[in-house]
PDB file of N, CA, C and O in Angstrom:
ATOM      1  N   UNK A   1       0.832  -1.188   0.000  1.00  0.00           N
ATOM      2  CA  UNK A   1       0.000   0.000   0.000  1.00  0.00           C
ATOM      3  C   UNK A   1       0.877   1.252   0.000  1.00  0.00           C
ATOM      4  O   UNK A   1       0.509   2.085  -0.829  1.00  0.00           O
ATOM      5  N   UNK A   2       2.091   1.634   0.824  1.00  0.00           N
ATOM      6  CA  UNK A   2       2.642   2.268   0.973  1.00  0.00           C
ATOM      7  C   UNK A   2       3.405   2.777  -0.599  1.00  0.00           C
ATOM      8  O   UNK A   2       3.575   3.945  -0.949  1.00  0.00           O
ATOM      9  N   UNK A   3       3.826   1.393  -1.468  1.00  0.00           N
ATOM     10  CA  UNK A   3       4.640   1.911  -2.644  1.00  0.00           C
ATOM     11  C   UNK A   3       3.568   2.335  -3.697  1.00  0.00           C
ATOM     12  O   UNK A   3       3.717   3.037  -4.697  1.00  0.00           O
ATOM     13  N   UNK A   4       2.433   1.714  -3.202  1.00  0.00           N
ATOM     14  CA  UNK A   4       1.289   1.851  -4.454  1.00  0.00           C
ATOM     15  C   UNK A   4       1.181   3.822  -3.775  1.00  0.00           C
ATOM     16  O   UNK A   4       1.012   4.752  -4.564  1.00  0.00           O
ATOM     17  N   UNK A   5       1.272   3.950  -2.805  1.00  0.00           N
ATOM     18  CA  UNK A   5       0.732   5.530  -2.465  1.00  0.00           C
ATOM     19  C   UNK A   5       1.458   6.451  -2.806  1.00  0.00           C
ATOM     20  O   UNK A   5       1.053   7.539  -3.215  1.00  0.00           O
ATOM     21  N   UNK A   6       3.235   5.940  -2.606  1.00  0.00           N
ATOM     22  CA  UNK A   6       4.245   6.774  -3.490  1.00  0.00           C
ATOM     23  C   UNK A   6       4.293   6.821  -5.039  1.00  0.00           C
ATOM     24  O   UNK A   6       4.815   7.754  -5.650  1.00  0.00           O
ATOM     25  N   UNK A   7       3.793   5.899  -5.550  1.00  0.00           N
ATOM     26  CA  UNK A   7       3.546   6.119  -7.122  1.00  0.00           C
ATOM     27  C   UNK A   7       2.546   6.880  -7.784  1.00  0.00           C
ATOM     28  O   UNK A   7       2.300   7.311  -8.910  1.00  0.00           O
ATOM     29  N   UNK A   8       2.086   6.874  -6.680  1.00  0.00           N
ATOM     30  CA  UNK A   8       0.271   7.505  -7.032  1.00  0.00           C
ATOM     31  C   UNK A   8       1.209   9.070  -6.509  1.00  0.00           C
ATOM     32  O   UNK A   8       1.940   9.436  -7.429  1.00  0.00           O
ATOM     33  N   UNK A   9       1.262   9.636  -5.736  1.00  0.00           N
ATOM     34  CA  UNK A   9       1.955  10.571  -5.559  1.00  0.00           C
ATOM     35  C   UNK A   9       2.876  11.068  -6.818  1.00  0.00           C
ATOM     36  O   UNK A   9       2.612  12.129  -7.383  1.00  0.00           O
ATOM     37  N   UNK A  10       4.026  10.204  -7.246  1.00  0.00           N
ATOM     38  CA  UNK A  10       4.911  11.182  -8.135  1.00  0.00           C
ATOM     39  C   UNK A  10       4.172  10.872  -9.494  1.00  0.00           C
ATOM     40  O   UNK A  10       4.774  11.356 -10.453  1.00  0.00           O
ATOM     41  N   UNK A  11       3.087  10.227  -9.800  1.00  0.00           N
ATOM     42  CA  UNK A  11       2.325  10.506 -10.826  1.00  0.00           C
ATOM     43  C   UNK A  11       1.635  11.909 -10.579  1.00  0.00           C
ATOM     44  O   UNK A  11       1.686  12.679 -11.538  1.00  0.00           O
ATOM     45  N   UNK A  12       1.123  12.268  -9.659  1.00  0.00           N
ATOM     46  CA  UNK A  12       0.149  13.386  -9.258  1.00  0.00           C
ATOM     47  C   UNK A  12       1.339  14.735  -9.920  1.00  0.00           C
ATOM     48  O   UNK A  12       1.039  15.779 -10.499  1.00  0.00           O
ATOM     49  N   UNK A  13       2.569  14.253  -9.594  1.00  0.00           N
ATOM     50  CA  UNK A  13       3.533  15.681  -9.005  1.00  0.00           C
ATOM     51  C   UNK A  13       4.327  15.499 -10.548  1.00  0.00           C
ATOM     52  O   UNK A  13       5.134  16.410 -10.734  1.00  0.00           O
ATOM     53  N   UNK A  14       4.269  14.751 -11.395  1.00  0.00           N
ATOM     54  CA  UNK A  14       4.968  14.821 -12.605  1.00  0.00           C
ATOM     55  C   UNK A  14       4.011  15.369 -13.696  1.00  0.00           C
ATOM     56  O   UNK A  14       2.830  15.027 -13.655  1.00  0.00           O
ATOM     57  N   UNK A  15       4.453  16.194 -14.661  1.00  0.00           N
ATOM     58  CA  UNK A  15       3.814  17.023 -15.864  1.00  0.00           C
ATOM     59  C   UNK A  15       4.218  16.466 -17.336  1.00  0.00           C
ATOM     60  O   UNK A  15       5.219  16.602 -18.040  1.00  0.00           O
ATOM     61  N   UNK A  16       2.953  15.757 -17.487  1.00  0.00           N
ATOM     62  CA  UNK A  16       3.567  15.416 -18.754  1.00  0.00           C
ATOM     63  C   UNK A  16       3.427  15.452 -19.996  1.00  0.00           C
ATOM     64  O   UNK A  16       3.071  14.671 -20.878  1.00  0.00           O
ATOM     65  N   UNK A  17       3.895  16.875 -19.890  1.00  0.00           N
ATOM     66  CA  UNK A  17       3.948  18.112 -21.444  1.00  0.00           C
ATOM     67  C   UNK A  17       2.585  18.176 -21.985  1.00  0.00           C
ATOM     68  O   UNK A  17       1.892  18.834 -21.209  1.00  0.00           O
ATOM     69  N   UNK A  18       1.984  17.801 -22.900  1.00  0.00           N
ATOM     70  CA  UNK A  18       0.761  18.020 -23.650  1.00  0.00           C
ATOM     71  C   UNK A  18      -0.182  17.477 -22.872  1.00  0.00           C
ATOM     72  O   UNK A  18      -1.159  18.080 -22.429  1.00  0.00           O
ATOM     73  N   UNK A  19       0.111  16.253 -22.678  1.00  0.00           N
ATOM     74  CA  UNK A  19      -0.856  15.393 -21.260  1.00  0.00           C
ATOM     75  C   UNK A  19      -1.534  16.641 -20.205  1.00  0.00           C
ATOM     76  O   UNK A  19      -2.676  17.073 -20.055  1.00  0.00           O
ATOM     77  N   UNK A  20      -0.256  16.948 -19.602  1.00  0.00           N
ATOM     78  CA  UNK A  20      -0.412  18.289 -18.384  1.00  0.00           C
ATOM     79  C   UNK A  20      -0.482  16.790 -17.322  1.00  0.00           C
ATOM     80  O   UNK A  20       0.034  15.714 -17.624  1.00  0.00           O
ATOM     81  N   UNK A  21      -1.254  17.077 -16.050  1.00  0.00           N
ATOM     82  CA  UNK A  21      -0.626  16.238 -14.804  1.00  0.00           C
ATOM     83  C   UNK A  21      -2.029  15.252 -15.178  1.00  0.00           C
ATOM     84  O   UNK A  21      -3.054  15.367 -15.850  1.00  0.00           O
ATOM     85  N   UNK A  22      -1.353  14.186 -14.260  1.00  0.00           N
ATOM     86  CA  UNK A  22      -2.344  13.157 -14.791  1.00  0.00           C
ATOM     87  C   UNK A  22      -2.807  12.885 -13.160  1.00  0.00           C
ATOM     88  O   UNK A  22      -2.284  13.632 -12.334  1.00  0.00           O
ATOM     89  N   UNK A  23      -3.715  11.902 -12.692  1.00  0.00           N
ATOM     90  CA  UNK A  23      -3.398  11.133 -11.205  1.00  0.00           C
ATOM     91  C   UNK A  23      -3.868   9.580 -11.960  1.00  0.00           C
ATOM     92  O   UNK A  23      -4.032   9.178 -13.112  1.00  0.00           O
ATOM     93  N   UNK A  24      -3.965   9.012 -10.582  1.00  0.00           N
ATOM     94  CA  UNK A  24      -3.795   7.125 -10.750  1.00  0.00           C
ATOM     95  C   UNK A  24      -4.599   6.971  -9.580  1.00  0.00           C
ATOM     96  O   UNK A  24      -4.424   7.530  -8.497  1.00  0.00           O
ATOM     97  N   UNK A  25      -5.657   6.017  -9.954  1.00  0.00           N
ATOM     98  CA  UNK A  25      -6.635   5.450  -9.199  1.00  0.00           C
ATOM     99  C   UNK A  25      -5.814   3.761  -8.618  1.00  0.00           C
ATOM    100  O   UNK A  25      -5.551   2.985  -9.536  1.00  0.00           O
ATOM    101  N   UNK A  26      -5.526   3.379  -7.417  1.00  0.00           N
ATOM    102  CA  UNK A  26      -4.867   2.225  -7.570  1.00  0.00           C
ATOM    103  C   UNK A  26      -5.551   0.963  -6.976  1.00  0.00           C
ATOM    104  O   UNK A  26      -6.256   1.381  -6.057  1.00  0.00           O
ATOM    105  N   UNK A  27      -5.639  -0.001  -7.044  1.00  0.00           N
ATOM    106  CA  UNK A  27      -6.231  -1.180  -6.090  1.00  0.00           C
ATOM    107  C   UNK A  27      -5.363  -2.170  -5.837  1.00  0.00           C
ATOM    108  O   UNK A  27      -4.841  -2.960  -6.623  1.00  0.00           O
ATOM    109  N   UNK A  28      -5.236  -2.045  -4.500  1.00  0.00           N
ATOM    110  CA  UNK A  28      -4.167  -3.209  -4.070  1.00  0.00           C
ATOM    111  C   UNK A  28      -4.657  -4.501  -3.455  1.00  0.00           C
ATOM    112  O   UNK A  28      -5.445  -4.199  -2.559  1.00  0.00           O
ATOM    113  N   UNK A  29      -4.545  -5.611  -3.539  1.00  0.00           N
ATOM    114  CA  UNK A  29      -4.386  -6.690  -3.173  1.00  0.00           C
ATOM    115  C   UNK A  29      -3.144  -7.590  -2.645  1.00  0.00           C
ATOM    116  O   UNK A  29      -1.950  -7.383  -2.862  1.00  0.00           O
ATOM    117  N   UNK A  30      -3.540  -8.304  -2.138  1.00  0.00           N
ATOM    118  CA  UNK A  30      -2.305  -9.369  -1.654  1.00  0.00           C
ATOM    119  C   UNK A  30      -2.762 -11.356  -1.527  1.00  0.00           C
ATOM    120  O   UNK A  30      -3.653 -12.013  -0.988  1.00  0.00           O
ATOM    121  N   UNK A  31      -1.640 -11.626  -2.304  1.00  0.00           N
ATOM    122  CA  UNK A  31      -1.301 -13.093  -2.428  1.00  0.00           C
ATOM    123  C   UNK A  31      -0.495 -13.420  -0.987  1.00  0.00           C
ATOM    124  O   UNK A  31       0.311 -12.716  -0.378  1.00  0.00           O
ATOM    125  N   UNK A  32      -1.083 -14.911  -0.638  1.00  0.00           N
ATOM    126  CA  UNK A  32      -2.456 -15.363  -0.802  1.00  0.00           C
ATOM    127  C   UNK A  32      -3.656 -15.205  -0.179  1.00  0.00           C
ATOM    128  O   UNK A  32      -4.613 -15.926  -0.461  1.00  0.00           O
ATOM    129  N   UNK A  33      -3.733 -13.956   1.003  1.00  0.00           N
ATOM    130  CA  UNK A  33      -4.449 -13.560   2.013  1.00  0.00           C
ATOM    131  C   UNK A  33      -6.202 -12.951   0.951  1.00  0.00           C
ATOM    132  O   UNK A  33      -7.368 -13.344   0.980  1.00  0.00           O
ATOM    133  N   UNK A  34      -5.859 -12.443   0.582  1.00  0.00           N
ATOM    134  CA  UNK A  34      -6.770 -12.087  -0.845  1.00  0.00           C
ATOM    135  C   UNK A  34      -7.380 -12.906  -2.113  1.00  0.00           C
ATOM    136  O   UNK A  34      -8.463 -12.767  -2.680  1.00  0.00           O
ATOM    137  N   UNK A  35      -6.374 -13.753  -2.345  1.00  0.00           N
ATOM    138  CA  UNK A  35      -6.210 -14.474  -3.446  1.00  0.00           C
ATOM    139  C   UNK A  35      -5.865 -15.895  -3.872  1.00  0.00           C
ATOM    140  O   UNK A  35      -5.068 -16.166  -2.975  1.00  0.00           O
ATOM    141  N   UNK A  36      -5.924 -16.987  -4.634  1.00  0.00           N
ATOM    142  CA  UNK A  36      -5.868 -18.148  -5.056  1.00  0.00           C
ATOM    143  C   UNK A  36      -5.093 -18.255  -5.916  1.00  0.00           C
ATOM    144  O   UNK A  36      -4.345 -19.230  -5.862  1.00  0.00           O
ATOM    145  N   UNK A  37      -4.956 -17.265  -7.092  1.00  0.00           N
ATOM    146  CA  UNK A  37      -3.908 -16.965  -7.634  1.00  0.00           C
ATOM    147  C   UNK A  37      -3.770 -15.840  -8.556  1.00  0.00           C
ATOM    148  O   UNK A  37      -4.319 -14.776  -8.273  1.00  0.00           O
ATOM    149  N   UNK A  38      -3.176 -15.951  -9.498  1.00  0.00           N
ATOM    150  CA  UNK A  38      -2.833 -14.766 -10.446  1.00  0.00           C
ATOM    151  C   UNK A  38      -4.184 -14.107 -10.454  1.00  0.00           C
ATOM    152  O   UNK A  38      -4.428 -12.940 -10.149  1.00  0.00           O
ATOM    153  N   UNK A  39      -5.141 -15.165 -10.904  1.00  0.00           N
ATOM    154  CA  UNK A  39      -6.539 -14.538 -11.822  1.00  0.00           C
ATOM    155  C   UNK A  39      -7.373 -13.523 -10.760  1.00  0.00           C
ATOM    156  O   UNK A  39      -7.878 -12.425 -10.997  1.00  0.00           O
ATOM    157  N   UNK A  40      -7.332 -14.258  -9.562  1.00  0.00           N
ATOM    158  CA  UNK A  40      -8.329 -14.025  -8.506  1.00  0.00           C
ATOM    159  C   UNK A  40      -7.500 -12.564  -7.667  1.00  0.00           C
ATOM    160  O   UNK A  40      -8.130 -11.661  -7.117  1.00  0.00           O
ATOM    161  N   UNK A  41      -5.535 -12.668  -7.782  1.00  0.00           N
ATOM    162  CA  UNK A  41      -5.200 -11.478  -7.349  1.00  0.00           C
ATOM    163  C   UNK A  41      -5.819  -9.953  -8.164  1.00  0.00           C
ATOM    164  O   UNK A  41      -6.126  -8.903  -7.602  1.00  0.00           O
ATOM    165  N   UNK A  42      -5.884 -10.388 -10.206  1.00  0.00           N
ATOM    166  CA  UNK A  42      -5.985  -9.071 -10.062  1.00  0.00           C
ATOM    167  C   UNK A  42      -7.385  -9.137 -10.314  1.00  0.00           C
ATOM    168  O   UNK A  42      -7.675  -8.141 -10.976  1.00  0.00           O
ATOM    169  N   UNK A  43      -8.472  -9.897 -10.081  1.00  0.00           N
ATOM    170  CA  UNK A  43      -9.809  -9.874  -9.842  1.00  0.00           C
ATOM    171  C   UNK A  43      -9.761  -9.103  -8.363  1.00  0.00           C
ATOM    172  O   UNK A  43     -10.410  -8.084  -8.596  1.00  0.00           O
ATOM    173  N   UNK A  44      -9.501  -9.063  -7.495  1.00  0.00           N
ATOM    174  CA  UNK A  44      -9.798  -8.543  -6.055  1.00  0.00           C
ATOM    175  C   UNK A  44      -9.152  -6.907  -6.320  1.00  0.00           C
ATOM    176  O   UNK A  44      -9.732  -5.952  -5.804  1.00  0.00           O
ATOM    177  N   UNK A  45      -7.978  -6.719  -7.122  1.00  0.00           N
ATOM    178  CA  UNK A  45      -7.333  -5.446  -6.691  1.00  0.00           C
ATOM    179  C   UNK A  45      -7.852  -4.547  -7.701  1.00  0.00           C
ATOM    180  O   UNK A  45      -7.606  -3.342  -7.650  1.00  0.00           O
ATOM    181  N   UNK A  46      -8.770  -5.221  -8.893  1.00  0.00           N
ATOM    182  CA  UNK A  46      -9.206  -4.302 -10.375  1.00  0.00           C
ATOM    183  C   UNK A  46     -10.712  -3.624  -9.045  1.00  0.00           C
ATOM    184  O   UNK A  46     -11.140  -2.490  -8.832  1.00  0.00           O
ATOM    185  N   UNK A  47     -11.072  -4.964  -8.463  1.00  0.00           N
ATOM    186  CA  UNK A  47     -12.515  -4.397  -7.494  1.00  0.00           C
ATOM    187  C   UNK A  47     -11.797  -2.945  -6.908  1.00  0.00           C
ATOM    188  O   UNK A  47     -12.232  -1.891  -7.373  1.00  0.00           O
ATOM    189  N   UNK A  48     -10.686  -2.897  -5.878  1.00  0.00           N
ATOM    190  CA  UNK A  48     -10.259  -2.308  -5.180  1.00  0.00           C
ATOM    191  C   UNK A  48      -9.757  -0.897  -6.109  1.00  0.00           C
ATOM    192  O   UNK A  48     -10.244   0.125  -5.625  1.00  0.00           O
ATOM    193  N   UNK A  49      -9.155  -0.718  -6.961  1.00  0.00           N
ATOM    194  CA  UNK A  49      -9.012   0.342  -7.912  1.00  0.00           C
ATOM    195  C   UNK A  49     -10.454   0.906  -8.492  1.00  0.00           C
ATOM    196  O   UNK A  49     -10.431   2.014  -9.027  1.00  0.00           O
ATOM    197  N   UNK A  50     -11.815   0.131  -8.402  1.00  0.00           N
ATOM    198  CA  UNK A  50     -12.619   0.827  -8.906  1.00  0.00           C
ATOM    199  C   UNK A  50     -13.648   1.542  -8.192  1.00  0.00           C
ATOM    200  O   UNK A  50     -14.496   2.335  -8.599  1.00  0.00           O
ATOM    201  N   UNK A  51     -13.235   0.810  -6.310  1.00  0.00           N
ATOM    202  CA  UNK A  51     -13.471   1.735  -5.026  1.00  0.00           C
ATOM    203  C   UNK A  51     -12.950   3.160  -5.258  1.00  0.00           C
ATOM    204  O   UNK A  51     -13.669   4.150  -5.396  1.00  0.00           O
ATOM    205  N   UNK A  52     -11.494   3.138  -5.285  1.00  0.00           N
ATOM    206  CA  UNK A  52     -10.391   3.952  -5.379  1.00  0.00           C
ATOM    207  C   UNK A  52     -10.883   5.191  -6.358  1.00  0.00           C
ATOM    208  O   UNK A  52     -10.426   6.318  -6.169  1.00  0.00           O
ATOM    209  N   UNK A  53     -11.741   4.956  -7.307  1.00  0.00           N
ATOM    210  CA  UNK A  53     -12.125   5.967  -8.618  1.00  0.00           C
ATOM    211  C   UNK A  53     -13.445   6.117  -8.313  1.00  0.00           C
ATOM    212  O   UNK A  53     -13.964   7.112  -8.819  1.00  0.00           O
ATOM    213  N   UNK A  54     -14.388   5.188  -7.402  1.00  0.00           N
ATOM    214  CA  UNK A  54     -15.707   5.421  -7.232  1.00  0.00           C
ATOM    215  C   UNK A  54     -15.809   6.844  -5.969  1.00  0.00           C
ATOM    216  O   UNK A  54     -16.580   7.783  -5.775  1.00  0.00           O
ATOM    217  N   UNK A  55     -14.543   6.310  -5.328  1.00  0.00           N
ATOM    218  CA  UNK A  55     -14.136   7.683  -3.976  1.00  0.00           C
ATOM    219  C   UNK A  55     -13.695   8.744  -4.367  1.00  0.00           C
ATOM    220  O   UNK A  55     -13.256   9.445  -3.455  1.00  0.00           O
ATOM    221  N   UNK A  56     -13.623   9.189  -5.424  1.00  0.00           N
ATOM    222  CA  UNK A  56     -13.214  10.326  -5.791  1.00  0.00           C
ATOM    223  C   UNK A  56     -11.741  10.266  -6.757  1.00  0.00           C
ATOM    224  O   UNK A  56     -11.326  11.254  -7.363  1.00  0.00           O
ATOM    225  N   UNK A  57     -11.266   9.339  -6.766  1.00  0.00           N
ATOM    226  CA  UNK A  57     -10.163   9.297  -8.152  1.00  0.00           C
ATOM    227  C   UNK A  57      -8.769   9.686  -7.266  1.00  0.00           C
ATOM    228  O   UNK A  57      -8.793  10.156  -6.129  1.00  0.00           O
ATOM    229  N   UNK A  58      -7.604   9.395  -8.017  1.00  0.00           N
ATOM    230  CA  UNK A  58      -6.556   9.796  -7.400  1.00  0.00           C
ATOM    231  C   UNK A  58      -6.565   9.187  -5.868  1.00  0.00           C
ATOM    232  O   UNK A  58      -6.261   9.978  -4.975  1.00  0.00           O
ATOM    233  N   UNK A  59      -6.841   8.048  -5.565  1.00  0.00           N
ATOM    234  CA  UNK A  59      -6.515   7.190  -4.384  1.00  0.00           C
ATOM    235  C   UNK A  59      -5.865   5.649  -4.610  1.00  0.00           C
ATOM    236  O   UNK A  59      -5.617   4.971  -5.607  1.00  0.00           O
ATOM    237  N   UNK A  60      -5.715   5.444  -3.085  1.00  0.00           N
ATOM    238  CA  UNK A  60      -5.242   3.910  -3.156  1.00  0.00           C
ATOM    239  C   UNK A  60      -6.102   3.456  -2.606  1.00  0.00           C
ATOM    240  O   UNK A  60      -6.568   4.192  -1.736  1.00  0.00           O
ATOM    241  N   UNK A  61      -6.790   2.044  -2.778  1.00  0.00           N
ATOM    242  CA  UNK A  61      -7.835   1.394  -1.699  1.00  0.00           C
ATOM    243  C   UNK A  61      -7.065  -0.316  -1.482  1.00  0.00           C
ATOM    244  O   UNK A  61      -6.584  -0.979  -2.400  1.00  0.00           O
ATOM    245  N   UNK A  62      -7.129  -0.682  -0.168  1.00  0.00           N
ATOM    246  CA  UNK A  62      -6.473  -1.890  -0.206  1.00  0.00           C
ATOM    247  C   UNK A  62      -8.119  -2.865  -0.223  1.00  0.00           C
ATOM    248  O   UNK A  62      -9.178  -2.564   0.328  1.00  0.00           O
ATOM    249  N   UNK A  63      -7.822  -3.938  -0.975  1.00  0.00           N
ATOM    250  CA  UNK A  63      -9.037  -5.045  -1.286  1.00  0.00           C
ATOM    251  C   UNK A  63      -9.510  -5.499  -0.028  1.00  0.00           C
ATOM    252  O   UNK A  63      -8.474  -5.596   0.630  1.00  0.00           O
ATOM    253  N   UNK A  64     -10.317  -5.785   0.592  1.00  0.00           N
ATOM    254  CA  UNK A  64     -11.096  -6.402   1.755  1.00  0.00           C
ATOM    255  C   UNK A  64     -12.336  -6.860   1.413  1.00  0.00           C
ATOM    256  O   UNK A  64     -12.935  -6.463   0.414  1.00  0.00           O
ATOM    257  N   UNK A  65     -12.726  -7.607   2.120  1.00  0.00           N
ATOM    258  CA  UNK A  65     -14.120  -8.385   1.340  1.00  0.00           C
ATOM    259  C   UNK A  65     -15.387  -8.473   1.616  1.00  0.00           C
ATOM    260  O   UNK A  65     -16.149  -9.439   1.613  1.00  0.00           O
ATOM    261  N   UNK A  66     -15.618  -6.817   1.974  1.00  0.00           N
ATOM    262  CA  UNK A  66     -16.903  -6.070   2.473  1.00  0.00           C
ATOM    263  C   UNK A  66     -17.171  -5.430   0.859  1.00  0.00           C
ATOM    264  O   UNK A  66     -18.284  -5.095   0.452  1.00  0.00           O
ATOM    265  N   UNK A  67     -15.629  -5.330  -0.112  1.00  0.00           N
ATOM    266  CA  UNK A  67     -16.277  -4.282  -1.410  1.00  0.00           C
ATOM    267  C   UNK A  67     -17.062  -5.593  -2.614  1.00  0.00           C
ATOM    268  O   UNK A  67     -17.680  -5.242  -3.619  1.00  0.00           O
ATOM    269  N   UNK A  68     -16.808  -7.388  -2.133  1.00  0.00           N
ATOM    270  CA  UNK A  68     -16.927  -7.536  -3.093  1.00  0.00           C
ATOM    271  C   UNK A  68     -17.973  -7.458  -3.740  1.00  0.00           C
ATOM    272  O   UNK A  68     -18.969  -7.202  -3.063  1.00  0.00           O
ATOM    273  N   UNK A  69     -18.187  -7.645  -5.323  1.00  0.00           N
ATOM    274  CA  UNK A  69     -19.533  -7.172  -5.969  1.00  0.00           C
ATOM    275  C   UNK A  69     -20.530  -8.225  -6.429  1.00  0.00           C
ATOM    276  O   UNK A  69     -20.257  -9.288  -6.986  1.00  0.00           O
ATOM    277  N   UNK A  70     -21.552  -7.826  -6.153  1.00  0.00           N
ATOM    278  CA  UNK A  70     -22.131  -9.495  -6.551  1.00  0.00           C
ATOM    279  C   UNK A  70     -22.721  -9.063  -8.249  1.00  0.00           C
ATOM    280  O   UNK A  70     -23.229  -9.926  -8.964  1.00  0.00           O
TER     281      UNK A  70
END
């Protein structure tokens, strides 16, 4: 969570020329506390990134399994 929050950060703080500044919505998960494997990690953290953009954009949300969607 912590490196996902520093990336999300120097995305916020970098300009990039015609672009202009961008931000990053992120969803984190973790193997295997979260997950079964590859499929199901970025099934839980795509949920968690679309918390992250449903909250207002430019966040990190870590996956827990109160967001999942039926």
């Amino acid at each position: 969570v912590q490196m996902a929050k520093r990336i999300r950060e120097q995305i916020a703080e970098t300009d990039f020329g015609d672009l202009g500044r961008l931000t990053a919505s992120v969803g984190v998960s973790n193997y295997p506390l979260n997950a079964a494997g590859k499929d199901d990690l970025i099934r839980v953290a795509d949920q968690a990134m679309y918390l992250a953009k449903n909250r207002g954009r430019n966040r990190v949300e870590f996956f827990n399994y109160q967001m999942i969607s039926r």
